[in-house]
C-alpha positions as CSV (number, residue, x, y, z in Angstrom):
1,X,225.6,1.4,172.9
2,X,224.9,-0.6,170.1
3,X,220.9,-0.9,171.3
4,X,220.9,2.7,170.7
5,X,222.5,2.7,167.5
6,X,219.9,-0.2,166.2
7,X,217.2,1.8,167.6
8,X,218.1,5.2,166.0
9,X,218.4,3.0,163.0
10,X,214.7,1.5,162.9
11,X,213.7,5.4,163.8
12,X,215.2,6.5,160.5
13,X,213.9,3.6,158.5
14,X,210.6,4.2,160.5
15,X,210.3,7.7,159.3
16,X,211.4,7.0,155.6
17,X,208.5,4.5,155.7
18,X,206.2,7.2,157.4
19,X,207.2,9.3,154.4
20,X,204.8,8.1,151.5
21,X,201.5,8.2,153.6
22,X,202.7,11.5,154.7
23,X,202.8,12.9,150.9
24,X,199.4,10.8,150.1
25,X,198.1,13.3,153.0
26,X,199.3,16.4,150.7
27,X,197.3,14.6,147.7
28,X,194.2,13.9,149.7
29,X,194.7,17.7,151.0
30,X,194.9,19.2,147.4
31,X,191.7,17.1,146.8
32,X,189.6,18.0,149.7
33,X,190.5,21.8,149.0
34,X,188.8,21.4,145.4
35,X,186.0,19.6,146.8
36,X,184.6,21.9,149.4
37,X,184.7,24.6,146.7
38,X,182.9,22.5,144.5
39,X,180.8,21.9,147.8
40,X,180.1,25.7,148.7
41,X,179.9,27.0,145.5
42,X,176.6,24.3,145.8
43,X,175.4,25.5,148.9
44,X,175.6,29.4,147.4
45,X,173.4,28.7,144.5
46,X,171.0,26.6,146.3
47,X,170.7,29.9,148.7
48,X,170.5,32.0,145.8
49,X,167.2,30.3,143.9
50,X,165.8,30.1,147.7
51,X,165.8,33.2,148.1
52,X,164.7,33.9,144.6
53,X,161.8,31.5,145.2
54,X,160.8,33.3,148.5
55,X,160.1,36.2,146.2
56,X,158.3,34.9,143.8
57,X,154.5,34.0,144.4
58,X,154.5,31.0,141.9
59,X,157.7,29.1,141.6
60,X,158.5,27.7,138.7
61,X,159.2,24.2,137.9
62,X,162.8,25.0,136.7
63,X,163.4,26.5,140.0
64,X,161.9,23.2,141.7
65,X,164.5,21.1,139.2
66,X,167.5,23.3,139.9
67,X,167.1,22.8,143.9
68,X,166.3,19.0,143.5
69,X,169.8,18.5,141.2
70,X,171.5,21.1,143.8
71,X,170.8,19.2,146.7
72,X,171.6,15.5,145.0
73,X,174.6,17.4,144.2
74,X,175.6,18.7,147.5
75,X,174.5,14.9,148.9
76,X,177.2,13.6,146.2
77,X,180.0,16.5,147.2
78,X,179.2,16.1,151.3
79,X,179.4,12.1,150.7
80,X,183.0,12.8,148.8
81,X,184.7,15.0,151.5
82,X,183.6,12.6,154.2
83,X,185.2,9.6,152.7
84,X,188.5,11.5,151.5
85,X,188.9,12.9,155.3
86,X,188.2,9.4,156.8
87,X,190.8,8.7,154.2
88,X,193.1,10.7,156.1
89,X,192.5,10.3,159.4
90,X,193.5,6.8,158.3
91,X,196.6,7.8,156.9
92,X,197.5,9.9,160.0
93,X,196.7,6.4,162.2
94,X,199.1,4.5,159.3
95,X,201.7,6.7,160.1
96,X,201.2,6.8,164.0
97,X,200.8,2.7,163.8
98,X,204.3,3.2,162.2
99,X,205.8,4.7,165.1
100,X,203.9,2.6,167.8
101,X,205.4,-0.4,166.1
102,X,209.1,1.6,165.9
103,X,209.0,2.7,169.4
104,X,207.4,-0.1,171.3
105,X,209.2,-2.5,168.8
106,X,205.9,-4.7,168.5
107,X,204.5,-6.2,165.3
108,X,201.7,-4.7,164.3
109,X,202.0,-5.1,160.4
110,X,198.7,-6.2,159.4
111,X,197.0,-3.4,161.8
112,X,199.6,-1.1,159.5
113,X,198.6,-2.9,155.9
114,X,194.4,-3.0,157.5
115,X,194.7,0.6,158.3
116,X,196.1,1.3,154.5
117,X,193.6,-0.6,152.4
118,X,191.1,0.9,154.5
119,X,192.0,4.6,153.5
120,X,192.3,3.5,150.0
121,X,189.9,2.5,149.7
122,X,187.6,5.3,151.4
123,X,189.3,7.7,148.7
124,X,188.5,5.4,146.4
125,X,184.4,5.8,147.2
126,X,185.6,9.5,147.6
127,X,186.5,9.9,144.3
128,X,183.6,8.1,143.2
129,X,181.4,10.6,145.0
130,X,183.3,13.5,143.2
131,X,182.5,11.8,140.2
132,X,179.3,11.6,140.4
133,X,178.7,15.0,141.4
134,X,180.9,16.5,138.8
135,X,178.4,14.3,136.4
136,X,175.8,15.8,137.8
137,X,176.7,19.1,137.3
138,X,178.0,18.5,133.7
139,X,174.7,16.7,133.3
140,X,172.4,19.7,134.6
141,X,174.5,22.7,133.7
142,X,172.7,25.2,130.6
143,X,174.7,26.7,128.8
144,X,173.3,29.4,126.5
145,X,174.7,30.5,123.1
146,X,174.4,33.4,121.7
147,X,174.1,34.2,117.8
């Protein structure tokens, strides 16, 4: 009897550990979703001054520019959604590493604290990414006033 209750109890305190990674998941989530609409939003103006250059005889050299700073961009945005995802799959092996450790009652804390600073710091050079691309595009963006 009192096996099970010390087991039940390292389950609970197994799953309020699991807790924190699980809500850096949501973050990383909210992230991602911003990114690949940063990402296709890319893709539909590079399609867009394609097919605009397919129609014209003589392309222009703005038209050359735009599609070179598009695809550095989408390089940039691809780069940042592959990290933060890696970033989570980590998490998601963090909080399964959690369990194994709970269940099998093994230590395996420096596999758990490996696994962490890994995914940090894969979001970190996520972020980075971003932030480059979001340069990029604050960098190459016209904006055109009107008197």
């Amino acid at each position: 009897m009192f096996g099970t209750e010390a087991c039940l109890s390292d389950m609970s305190h197994t799953i309020q550990l699991a807790l924190a990674p699980a809500f850096l998941l949501t973050g990383i989530a909210g992230m991602l979703n911003v990114m690949t609409g940063r990402h296709a939003r890319i893709i539909d103006r590079g399609r867009r001054l394609s097919e605009e250059s397919a129609q014209i005889v003589s392309v222009s050299i703005s038209h050359a520019t735009d599609r070179e700073n598009l695809e550095r961009r989408r390089h940039f945005a691809s780069g940042a959604i592959t990290a933060c995802t890696f970033s989570a799959l980590l998490v998601c092996l963090v909080i399964s590493s959690l369990f194994l450790e709970a269940l099998f009652e093994i230590q395996i804390k420096w596999v758990v604290g490996s696994l962490f600073t890994l995914s940090t710091l894969s979001l970190v050079i996520g972020l980075a990414y971003f932030l480059r691309e979001v340069h990029l595009a604050t960098k190459t963006v016209r904006i055109v006033l009107s008197k």
